[in-house]
N, C-alpha and C positions, 0 to 999 in steps of 0.2 A: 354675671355676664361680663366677657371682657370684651374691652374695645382694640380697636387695629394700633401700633404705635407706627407711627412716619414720620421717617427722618429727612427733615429737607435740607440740600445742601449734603445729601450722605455721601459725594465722591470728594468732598473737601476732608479737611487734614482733619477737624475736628470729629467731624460727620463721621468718618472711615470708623475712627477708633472708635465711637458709640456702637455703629452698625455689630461693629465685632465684640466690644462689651458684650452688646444684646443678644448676640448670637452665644457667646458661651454661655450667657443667664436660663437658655433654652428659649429664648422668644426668637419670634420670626419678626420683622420687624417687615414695613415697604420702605424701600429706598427710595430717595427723591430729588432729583437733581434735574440740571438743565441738559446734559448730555450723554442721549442713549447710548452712546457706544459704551463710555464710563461705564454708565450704569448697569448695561448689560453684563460688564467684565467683572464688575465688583457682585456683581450679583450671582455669575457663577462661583466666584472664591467660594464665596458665605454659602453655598451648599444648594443654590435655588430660590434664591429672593425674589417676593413680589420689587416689580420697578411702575413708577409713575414719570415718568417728563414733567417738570412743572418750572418755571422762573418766576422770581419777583417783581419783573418787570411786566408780567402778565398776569396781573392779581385773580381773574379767574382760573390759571392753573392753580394755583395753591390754593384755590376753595373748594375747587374739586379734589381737590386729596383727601380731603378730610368730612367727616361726617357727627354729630351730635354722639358724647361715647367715645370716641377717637383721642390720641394724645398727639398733638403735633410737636415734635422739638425739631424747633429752628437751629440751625449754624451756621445762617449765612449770615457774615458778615460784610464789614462794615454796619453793625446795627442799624446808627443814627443815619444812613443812606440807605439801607434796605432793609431795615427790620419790621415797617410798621406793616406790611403786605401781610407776612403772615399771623403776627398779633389781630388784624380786624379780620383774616378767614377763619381765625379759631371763635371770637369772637360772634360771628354773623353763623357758623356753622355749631354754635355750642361743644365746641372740642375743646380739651383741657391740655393747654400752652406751655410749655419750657421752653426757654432758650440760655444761650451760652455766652453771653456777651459781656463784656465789665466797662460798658461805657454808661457815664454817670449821666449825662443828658438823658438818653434810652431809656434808662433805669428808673428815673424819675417822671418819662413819661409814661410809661407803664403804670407804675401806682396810683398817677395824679390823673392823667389821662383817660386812657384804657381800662382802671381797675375797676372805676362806676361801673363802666359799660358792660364788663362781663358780668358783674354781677347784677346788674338786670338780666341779664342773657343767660343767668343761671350755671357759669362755669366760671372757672378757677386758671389765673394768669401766674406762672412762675420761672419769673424772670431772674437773669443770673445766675441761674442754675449748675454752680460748677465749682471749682477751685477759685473762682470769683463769682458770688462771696458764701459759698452754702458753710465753709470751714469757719468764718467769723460768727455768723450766726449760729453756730452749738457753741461755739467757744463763750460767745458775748452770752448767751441761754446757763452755762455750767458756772462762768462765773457770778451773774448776776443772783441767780440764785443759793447761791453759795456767801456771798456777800450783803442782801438782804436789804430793806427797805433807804438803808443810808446811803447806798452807790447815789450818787444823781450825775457822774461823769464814766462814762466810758470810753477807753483806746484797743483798739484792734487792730495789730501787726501781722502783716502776710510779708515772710520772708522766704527766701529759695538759699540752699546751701551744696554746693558742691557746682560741679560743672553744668551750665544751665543753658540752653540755648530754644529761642523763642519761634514761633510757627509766622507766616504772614499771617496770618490771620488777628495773631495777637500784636503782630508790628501795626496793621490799620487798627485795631481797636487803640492802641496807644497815643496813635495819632489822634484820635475822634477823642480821649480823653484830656488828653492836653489841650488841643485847640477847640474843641467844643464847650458849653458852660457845665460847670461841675454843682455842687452845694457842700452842705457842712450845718446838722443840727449844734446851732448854738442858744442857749438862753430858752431851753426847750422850743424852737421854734425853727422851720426849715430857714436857710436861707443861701444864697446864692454866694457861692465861693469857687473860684479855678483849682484848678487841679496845681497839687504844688504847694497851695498857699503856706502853707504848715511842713515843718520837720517836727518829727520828734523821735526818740529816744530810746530805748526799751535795753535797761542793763539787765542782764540774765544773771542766776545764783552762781553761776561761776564767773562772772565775771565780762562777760563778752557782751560787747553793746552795738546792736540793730540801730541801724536807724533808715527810716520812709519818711516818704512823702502822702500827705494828706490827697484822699481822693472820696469821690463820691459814691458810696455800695449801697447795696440793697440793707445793710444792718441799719441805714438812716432811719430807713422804713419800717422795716420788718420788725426791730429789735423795741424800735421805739412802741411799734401798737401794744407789744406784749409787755412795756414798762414805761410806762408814760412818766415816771417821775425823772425821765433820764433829760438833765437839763443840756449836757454837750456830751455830742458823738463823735469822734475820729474815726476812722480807717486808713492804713496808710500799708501800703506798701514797698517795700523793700527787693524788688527784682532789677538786675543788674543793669545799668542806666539809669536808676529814682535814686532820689538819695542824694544828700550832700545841702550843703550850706549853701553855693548857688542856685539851686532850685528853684526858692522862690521869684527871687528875680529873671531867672532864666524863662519860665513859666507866664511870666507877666510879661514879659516883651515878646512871643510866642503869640502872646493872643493880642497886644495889638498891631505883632507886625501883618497878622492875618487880617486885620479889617483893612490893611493898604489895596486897593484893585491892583488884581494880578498877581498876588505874596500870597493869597491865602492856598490857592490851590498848588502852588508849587513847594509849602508849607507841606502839605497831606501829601505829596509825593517824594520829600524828601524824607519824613519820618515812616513812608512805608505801608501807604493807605494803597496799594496796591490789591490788596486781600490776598486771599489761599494762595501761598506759594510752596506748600510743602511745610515738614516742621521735623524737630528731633527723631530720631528713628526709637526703638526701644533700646539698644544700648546705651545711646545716648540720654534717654530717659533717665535710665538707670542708675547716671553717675549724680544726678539731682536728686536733692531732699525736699519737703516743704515743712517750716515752722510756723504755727500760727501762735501769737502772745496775745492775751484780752487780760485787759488790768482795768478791773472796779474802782472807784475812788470817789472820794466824800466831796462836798460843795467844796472844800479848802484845798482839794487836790493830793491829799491823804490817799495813799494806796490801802485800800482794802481786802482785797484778793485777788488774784492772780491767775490763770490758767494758760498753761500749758500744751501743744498739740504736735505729734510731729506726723507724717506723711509721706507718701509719696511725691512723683513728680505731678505738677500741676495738671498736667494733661491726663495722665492715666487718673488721678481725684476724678477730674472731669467728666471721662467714657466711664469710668465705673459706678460712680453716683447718679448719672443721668440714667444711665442703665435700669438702677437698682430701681428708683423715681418712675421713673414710666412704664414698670410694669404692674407698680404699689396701683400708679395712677388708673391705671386700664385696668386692676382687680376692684376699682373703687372707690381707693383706701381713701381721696379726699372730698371731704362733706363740704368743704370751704368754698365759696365763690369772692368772685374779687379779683386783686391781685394781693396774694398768699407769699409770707415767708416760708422757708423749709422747715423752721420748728412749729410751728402754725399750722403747716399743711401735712405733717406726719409725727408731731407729736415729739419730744423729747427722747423716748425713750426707742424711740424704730429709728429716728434719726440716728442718734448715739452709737446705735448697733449696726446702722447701715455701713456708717461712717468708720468703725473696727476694721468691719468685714472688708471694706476694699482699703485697710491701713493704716486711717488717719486717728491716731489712740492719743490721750491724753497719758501728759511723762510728769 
């Protein structure tokens, strides 16, 4: 038996390209947004979509969307301001949870937070579900395994190549990243670190050297359950703006010039916490790449293995993977309660293939 998938948030930038992912996958998905005329228009495109009204700011719309059986994926962003609404109605309604976010606070309250609680409540929480970070976790999965019980450090590199240009949506998420608290598995144990704190490196076999910024992903979590001997985890990203040898200090006066009254919030509106303002179109899409690098390495910091991934544009990852996922989710396919990584929650080997099918191959 399948369940209903609903998209809240479906007349935003993100929301849009999911709704229409899902509509080529053959699913009917319900759209769910805060304004019916939107949602009425987006719902004639798509062929005759169910629509719901629902806001976050009225937590009983968004619990009435969903029902025990149901998949709800979120895309409203700013997470760490609006996320937790529909996290505790999937939760209190037994619906099985994705969302789209790569804010590391979020992220972290998800698994620490919220993941008990679903799983008393008998479902399944999965968070960052996207281009941030589902591509690190197969990668950190293909090389770990591959490299074998001596890895105890892993790095994983999210980089963009060719012309790139980012959505509001991901401008306030980047804001909530920088000035909100991030972490960092070090000495196998979580701990509290900003976004930034860390550059590193990543020279490729031809020669060309990446380099990000340390940030906080779901691989902390995810990667770590399924390989607990991983003593330090990075993530770092590499998208136009991160990067560079200033960072960390840039990063560190960022967050205390937000504890000044009156700097923090003019902080979030200078770097773009506005939310959905529109985002690259599909040719625009088109002329970006995505590469992901995950490098295995021994306690001494010994490279052990390597892998490789290239992609599409972040946003198309995004609508085609959530797509793929929430229809796996509504035939069943996940047994897991909690909050769930995507190799966790579909296995290695449907991951790997999901992840083909909309482009992302290992080179």
């Amino acid at each position: 038996m399948s369940g209903r998938i609903v998209i809240l948030g479906a007349t935003g930038y993100t929301g849009d390209l999911t709704a229409r992912a899902l509509v080529d996958s053959g699913a009917a998905p319900v759209l769910a947004a805060r304004s019916p005329e939107r949602l009425d228009k987006l719902a004639i495109e798509l062929g005759g979509l169910e629509t719901q009204v629902a806001d976050v700011a009225d937590p009983a719309t968004v619990r009435s969307l969903v029902e025990r059986g149901d998949i709800l994926v979120s895309t409203v962003g700013p997470f760490a301001r609006w996320g937790e609404t529909a996290v505790e109605a999937a939760i209190a309604t037994g619906a099985t949870y994705f969302d789209t976010t790569g804010e590391p606070a979020f992220i972290r309250r998800v698994f620490e937070q919220y993941g008990p609680a679903a799983a008393r409540a008998g479902t399944a929480l999965l968070t960052a579900f996207g281009y941030d970070f589902v591509p690190g976790n197969l990668a950190a999965e293909l090389v770990l395994r591959a490299a074998g019980p001596e890895a105890t450090r892993l790095e994983v590199g999210y980089f963009s190549r060719g012309s790139a240009t980012i959505s509001g949506g991901t401008k306030a998420s980047t804001a909530g990243a920088i000035l909100e608290p991030s972490f960092a598995m070090r000495r196998g144990r979580m701990q509290d670190e900003r976004t930034g704190a860390r550059v590193r490196r990543f020279t490729l076999g031809d020669g060309t050297v990446l380099q990000g910024i340390s940030v906080g992903g779901s691989e902390h979590f995810a990667v770590h359950a399924l390989h607990p001997q991983l003593r330090d985890i990075d993530v770092l990203l590499g998208r136009p703006g991160f990067g560079g040898r200033v960072t960390p200090a840039l990063t560190a006066m960022l967050v205390i010039a937000k504890m000044i009254p009156g700097v923090g919030a003019k902080l979030y509106s200078i770097l773009g916490s506005e939310g959905s303002t529109g985002g690259p179109d599909a040719e625009a899409r088109s002329r970006s790449r995505s590469l992901i690098v995950a490098d295995a390495r021994s306690a001494s910091g010994e490279l052990i293995h390597r892998v490789e991934m290239q992609g599409p544009n972040g946003y198309d990852f995004t609508a085609r993977i959530l797509a793929w996922a929430s229809v796996q989710a509504a035939q069943g396919a996940i047994t897991q309660t909690g909050a769930v990584g995507p190799v966790a929650a579909f296995g290695l080997d449907a991951l790997r293939a999901a992840a083909e099918g909309v482009g992302l191959k290992q080179v």
